[in-house]
Phi, psi and omega in degrees: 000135186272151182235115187262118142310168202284336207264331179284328213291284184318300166337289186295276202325331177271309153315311177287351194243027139329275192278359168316288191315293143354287183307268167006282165280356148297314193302315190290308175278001169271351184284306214287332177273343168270339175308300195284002188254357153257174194293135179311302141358120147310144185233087175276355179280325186255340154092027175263120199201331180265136206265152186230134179244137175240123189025068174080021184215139175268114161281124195269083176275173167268179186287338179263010168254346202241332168285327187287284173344291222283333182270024138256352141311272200309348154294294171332269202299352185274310168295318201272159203072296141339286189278356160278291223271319175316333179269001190060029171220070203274322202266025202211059202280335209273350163311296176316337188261345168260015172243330166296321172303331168272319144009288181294325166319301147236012167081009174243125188288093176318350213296137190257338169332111177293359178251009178228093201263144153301318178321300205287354160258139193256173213327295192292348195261302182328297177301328224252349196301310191298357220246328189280319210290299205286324156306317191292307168318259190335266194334293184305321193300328163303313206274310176293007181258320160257019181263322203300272194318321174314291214297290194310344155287320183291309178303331156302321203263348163284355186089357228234098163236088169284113163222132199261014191246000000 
């Protein structure tokens, strides 16, 4: 079993819910850019059949825009989830995203945990926590803006269509 310090613990765990946030924030801005340029309609010929609803109106995607959608959910939640249990505070998810929030905010780790202290972290793991978080973002934010359609064609093309709607 690997055994972490409080302050690399704090580190990773602030990294997956990077790229969670990341994941995340693709998913939201590609629904919002795709949705208004598809059809009200099923289109079976162009192969748009799967419906996505935006603000009370059905939109119509192909299968591989609705797997790309449905696999940054499933990213998402998969990283943010990761990183609530690395902190051990699995029964307390939305603690996490408010102690990176406050975190980045004053640069002191807030953490209520009896195996994760303020004692046990020392200066340089505190300071540096913002630096893991904002690296994670970005480098994932990259790799998912040109990995996700590639990945979501292959899975399409395996017979595999995540739709999360």
């Amino acid at each position: 079993m690997l055994i972490l310090s409080g302050g690399v613990r704090q580190n990773s765990a602030l990294s997956l819910v990077g790229v969670a946030l990341a994941s995340a924030g693709c998913h939201f801005y590609l629904r919002a850019s795709l949705a208004p340029c598809q059809p009200l309609e099923p289109n079976p010929i162009l192969g748009q059949v799967y419906p996505i609803n935006v603000h009370g109106a059905s939109h119509y995607l192909s299968a591989i825009q609705t797997t790309e959608l449905g696999l940054l959910i499933y990213l998402f939640c998969i990283f943010f989830l990761a990183g609530a249990l690395l902190t051990k505070q699995a029964t307390q998810l939305g603690m996490l995203l408010i102690n990176t929030l406050f975190l980045l905010s004053s640069g002191v780790a807030p953490f209520e945990s009896e195996s994760m202290t303020q004692r046990e972290l020392n200066r340089s793991e505190a300071m540096g926590a913002p630096v893991y978080f904002f690296s994670s973002l970005l480098v994932s934010l990259f790799v998912l803006w040109f990995a996700a359609s590639p990945l979501a064609s292959l899975l399409v093309s395996k017979g595999i269509i995540l739709n999360v709607w």
